[in-house]
DRENLOLUM-792421 format. One record per residue: x, z, y of N, C-alpha, C, O in turn; residue in one letter. Coordinates in steps of 0.05 Angstrom, whole numbers, plus 5000, padded with zeros to 4 digits. Each point is the difference from the previous one (the first is absolute). Layout:
REM DRENLOLUM-792421
XZYXZYXZYXZYA ...
REM end
This chain:
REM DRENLOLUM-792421
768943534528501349815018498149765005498749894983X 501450045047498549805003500949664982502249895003X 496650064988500449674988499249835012497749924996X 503749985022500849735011498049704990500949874982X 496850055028499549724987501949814993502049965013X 497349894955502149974997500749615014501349814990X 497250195035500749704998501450085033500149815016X 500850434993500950095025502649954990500850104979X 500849715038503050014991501250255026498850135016X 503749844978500850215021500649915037501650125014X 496749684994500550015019496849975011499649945023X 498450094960497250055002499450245021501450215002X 496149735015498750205013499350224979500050235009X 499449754968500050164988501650204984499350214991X 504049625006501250074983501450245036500650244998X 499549625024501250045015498850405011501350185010X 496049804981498650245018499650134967499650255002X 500349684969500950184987502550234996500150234993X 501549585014502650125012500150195020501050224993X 498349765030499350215016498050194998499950225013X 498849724975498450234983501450244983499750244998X 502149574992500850134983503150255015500550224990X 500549695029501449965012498650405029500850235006X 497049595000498250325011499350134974499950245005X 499549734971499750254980501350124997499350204986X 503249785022502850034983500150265034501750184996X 496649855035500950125004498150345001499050095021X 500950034954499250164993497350035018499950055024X 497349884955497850075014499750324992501350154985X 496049915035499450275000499650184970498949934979X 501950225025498850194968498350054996499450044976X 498949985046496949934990498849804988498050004986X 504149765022498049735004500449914953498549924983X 505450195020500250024975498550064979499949934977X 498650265038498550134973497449864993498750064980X 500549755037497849894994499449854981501549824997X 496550194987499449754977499549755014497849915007X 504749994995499849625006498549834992498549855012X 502250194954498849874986496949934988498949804991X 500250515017497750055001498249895020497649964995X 503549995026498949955027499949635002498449835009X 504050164979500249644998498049924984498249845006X 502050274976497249934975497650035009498349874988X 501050315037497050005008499749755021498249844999X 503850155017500249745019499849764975497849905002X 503749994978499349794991497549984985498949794993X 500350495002496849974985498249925015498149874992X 502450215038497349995017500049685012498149895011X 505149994983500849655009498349914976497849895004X 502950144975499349824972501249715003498849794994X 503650225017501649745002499449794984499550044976X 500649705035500149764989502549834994501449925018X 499450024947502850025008500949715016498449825000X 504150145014500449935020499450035026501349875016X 496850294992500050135027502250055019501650194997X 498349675018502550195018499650235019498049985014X 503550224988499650275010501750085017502349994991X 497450095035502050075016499750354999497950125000X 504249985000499650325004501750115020502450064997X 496349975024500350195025501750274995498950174985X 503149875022501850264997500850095017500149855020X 501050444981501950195020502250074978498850134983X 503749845011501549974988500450324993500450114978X 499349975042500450384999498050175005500150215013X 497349654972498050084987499449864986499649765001X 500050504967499249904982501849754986498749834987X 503750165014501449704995499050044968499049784993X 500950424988498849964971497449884990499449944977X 499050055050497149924993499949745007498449874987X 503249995032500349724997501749934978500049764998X 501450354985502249884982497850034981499849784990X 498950325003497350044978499049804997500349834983X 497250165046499449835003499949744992498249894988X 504150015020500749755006501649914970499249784992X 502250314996499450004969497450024980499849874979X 498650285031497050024985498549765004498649904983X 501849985047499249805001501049694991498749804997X 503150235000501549714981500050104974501149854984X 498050355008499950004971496549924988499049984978X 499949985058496349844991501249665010498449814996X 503850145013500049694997500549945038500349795011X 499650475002499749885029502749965004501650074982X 499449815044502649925019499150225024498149995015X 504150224983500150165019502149875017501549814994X 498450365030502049965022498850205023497950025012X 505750174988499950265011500149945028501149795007X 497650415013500749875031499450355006498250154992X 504149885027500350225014497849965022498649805003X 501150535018497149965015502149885026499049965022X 504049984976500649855025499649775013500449824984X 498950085040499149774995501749734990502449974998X 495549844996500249794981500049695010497849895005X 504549974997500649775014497949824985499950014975X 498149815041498449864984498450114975500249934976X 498050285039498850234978497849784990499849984975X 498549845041497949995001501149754972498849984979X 503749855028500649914977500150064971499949874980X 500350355025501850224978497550014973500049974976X 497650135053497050134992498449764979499050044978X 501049675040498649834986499849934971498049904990X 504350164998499949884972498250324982498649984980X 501850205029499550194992497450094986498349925016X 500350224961497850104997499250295000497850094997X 504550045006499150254995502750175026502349925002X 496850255010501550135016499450274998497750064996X 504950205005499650184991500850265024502450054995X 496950085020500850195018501950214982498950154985X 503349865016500250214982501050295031500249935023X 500050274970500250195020502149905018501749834993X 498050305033501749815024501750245018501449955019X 498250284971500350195016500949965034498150015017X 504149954991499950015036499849745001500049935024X 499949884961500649705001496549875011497950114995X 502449665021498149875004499749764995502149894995X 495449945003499649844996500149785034498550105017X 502749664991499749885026497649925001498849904981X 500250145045497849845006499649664986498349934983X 502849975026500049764991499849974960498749814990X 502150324998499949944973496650174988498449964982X 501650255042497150064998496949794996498249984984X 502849845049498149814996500849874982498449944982X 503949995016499549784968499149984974499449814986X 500850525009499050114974497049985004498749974980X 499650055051497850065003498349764988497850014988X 504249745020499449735004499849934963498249914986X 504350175010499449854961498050144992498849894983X 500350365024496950144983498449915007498249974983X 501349945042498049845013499949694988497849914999X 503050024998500549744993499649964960499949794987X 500050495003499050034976503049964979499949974975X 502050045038502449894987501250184978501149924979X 498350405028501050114977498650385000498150065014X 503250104972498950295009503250124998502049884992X 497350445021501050185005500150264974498050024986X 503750125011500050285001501150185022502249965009X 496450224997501450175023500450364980498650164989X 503849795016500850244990502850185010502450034993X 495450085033501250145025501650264999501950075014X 496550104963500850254995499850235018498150175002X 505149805015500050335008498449945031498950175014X 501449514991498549995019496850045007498749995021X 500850074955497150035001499050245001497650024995X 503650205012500650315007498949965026501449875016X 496750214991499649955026497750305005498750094981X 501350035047499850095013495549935008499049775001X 499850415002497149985011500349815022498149845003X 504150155016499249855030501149714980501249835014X 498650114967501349674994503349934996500949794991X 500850465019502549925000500650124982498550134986X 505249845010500750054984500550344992499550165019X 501249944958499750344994502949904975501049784995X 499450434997502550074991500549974969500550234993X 499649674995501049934969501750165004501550065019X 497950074940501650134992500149984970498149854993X 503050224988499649974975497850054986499449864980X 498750365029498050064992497549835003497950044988X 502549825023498549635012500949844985498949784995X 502850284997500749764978498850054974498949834987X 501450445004498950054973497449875000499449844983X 498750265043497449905006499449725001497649974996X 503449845006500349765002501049844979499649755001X 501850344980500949884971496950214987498049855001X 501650274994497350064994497449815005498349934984X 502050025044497149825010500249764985498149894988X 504550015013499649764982499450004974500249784988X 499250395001499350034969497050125005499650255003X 498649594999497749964999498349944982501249944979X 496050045018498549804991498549835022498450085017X 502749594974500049825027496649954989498350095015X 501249834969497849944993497450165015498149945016X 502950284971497450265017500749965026498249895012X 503750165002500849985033498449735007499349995023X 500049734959498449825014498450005002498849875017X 499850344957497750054999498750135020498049885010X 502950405001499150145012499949875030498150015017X 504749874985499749875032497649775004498549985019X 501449884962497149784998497150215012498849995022X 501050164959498350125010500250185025498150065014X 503850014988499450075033499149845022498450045018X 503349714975499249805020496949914999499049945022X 499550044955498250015000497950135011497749905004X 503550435003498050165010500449945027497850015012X 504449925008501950005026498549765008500249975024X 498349844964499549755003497050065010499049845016X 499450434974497550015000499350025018497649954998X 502950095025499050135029502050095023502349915003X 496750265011501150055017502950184997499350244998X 502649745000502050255005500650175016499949945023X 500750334970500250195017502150074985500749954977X 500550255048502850134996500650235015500849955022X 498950294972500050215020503050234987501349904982X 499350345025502550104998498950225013498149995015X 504050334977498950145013501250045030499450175017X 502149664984501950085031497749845016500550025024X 497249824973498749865012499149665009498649905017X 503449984958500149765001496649834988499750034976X 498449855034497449964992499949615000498249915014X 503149944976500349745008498149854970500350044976X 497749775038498249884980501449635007501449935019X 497949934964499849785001499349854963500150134979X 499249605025500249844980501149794989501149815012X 498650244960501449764995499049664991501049775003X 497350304988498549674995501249894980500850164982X 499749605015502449804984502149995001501349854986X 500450375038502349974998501650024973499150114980X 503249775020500750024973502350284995501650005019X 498850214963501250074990501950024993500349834983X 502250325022502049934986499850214982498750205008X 502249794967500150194974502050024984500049884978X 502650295030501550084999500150194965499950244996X 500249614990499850064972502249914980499749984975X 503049955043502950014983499749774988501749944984X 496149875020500749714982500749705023498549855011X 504350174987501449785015500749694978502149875000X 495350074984500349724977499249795010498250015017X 502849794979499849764998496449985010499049945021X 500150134954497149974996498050195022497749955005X 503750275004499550185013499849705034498149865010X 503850164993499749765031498449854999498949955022X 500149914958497849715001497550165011498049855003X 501550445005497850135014500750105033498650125016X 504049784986500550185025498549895022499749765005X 499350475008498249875029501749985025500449815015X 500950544984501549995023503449954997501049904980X 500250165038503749995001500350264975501549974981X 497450195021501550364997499149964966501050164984X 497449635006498749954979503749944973501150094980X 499149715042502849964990503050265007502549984998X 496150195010502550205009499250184976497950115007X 502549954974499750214980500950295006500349955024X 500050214976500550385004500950034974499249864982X 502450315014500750184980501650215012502049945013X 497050364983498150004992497549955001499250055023X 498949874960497449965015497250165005500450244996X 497449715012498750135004498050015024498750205006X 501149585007498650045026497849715004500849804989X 497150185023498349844998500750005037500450205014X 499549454993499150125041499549765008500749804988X 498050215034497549805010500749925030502550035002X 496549895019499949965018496550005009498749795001X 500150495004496049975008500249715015501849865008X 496350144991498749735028501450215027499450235006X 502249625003500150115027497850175024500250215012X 498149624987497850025020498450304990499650165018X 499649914956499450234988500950195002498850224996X 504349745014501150295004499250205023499949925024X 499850264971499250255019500550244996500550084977X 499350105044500850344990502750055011501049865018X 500450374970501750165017502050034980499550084977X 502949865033502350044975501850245021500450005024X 500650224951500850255021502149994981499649984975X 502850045036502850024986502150275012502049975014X 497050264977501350325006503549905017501350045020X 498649804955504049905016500549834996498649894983X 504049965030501149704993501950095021500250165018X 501949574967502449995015498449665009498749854986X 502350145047501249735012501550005017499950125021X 502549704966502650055021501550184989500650084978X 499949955047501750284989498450295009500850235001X 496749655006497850315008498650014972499849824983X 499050495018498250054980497050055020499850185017X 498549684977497250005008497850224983499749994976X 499150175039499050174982497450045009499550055024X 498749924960495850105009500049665011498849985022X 501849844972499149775002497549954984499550074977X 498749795044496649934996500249715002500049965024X 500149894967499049625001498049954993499750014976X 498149915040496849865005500149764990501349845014X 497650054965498749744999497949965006498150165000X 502049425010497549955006499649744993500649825016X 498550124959500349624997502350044987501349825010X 500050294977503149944986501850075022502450034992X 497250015036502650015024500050315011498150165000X 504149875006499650275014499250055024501449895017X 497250204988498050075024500950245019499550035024X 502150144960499950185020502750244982499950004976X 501850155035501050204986500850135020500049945024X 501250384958501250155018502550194976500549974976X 500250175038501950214984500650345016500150095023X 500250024948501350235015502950095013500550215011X 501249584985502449955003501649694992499749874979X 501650095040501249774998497849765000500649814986X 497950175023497849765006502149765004500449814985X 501150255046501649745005501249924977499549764998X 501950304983501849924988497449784979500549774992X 496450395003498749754979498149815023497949904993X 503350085032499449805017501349855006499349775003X 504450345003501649814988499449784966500249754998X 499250434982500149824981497349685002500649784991X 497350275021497849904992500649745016499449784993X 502750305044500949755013502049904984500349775008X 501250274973501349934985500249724986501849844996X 494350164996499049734986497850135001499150234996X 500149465016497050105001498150004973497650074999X 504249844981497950134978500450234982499150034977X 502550145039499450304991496850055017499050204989X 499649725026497950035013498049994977497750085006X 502749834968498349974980499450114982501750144990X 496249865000500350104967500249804976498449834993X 504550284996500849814979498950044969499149814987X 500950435004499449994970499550254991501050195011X 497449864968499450154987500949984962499149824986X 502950425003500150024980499750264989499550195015X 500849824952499350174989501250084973499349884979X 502750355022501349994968499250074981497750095001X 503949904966498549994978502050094985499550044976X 502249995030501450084976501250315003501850105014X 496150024965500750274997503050164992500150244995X 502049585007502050174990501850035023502050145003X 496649665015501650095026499350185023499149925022X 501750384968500650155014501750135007501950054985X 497850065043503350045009500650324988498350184999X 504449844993500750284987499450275008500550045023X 498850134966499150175019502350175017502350064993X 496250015033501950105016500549705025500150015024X 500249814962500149805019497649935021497850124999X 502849715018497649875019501249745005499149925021X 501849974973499849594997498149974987499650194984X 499349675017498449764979501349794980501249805008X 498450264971501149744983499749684999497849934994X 503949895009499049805006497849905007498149954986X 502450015045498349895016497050124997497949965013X 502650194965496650115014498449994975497950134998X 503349694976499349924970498050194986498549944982X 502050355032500150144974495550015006498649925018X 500950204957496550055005499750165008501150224998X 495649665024498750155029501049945025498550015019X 504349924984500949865028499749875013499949784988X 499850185039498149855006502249895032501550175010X 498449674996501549845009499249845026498749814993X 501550215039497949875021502149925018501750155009X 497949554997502549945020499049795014498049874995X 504050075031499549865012501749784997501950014985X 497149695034502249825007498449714985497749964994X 504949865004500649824986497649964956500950014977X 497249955029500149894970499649704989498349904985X 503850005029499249774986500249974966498549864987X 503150255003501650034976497650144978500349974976X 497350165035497950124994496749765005497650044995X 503649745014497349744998498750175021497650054996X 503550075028498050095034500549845022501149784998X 498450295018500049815023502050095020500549895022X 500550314970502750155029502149874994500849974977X 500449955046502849865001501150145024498850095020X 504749934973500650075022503650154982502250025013X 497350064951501850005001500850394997501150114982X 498149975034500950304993497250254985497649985005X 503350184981498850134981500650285005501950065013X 496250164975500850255003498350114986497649955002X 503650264980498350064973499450295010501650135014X 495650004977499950325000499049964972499149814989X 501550465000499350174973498650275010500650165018X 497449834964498150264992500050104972499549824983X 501050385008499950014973498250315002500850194986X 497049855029497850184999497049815013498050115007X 502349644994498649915007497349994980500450094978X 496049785029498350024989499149665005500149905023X 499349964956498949815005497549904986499949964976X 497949995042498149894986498649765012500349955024X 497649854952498949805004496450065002498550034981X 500649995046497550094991499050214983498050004986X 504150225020498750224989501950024970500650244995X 500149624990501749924973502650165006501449905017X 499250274974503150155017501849854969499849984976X 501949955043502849794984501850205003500750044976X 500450105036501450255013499250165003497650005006X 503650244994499050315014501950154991500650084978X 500949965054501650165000502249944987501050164984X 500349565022501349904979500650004982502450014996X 495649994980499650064975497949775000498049985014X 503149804962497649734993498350084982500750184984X 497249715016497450114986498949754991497949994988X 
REM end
């Protein structure tokens, strides 16, 4: 049972949305979701916080998802000394109020639920502003599909995913350090066998390194926004090249935009911008997207996963969160400010390769999506 802080009297925001918590648990979640180790899962979220006690914590919920892993939670966490306070993903009268006192904020899964624009920027605004960090812990949303969208959760993703989090974080920093190290050396290349050949560099850009540690001590290094956005599960290192470096041919067999599916799509870089494309089908529909905002016209980022336990079951074809798992390799356009680049504009669009080859001057980091 969730436990109540005890300085929440009963007409508290807190005492008020424990209650209704309690109130949506009560209306029978999924049998899947039942079966899950809560507890287990809360314990890796507060390991990778390392709370300070008195912290205050807001935790993001969908009442009919997962309602056991916020009741965990949010007990595990007042039993390290923090002030939780539950907030559904509906929106939030005077969020940005809500947000300020806050140090720690927690995504917990959202299923059809969204987050408003407006509480978006504001969250964007306190990380920017150095005010506090994140855990994001998306779940089934992170089931996603080669063209970037979403693909289908099922239980067997879940086993995979309470697995990923039982790691060794240590080695996972290890290994990602040194990748970055080699990624840092020279030129990048990125080729696939469907034909994708895209080079660029990275220079000083800074890194994000997605290695499950969301501490206190962990932030006094953050360079970028996403620095303070933690992952769990974790596993992925990603950059933003120098714009201007980017070059080559990104070839994506399929994608959904809209409501069309685009297929034998070719996109030309030149300088970081797109120069030129075509398709074997549905073209209009990724010419609709690019007038859309003009900084889908860009290239946004390059990442790369690390964590070997995330693979998808066999028989399946999703990808396991967002792309986490090792050898995956990750190329999108749009918006990075959130990545320390120079595109603004606001919209994003992710592709996955998970047969991709990558190398630095000859150094193969990849092959055949398999890290080396």
């Amino acid at each position: 049972m969730y436990r109540r802080p005890s300085h929440a009297g009963p007409g508290s925001p807190i005492a008020a949305t424990a209650v209704a918590f309690l109130l949506a648990a009560a209306c029978a979640p999924s049998e899947r979701d039942s079966e899950l180790p809560f507890s287990l899962m809360a314990a890796r979220i507060v390991e990778a916080l390392d709370p300070v006690g008195g912290e205050p914590a807001i935790l993001r919920y969908n009442p009919q998802v997962m309602p056991g892993l916020a009741e965990e939670l949010g007990a595990a966490l007042e039993d390290r000394g923090v002030s939780v306070r539950l907030l559904s993903y509906e929106p939030v009268a005077g969020f940005s109020d809500s947000l300020a006192p806050a140090d720690i904020y927690v995504w917990l899964p959202a299923g059809n639920m969204v987050t408003a624009p407006d509480e978006l920027a504001a969250l964007a605004g306190w990380l920017d502003a150095g005010a506090g960090r994140q855990v994001h812990f998306h779940w089934g949303a992170g089931t996603v599909a080669l063209d970037g969208l979403g693909g289908e959760h099922s239980s067997r993703y879940d086993s995979v995913y309470v697995a990923a989090l039982d790691i060794d974080y240590a080695e996972l920093n290890r290994v990602q350090s040194q990748a970055i190290n080699r990624l840092r050396a020279g030129a990048v290349s990125v080729t696939t066998p469907s034909g994708t050949s895209v080079s660029f560099r990275i220079g000083d850009r800074p890194f994000n390194q997605q290695d499950g540690d969301a501490s206190v001590a962990r932030m006094a290094s953050a360079a970028i926004r996403i620095d303070r956005e933690i992952e769990l599960p974790a596993g992925v290192v990603r950059v933003a090249p120098i714009e201007e470096s980017v070059g080559g041919t990104l070839v994506i067999p399929q994608a959904r935009f809209g409501n069309a599916t685009v297929e034998g799509l070719r996109i030309e870089f030149a300088r970081g911008r797109i120069s030129a494309y075509s398709a074997a089908r549905g073209e209009e529909a990724f010419q609709a997207a690019l007038t859309s905002d003009s900084s889908l016209n860009y290239f946004r980022e390059f990442a790369l996963g690390f964590n070997s336990k995330l693979v998808a079951p066999e028989g399946e074809r999703w990808l396991p969160y967002f792309g986490y798992g090792a050898g995956v390799v990750r190329l999108s356009l749009g918006d990075n400010t959130e990545l320390g680049g120079t595109v603004r504009g606001g919209a994003v669009r992710w592709f996955f390769f998970d047969d991709a080859t990558v190398t630095v001057d000859g150094d193969v980091v990849v092959e055949g999506g398999a890290l080396r």
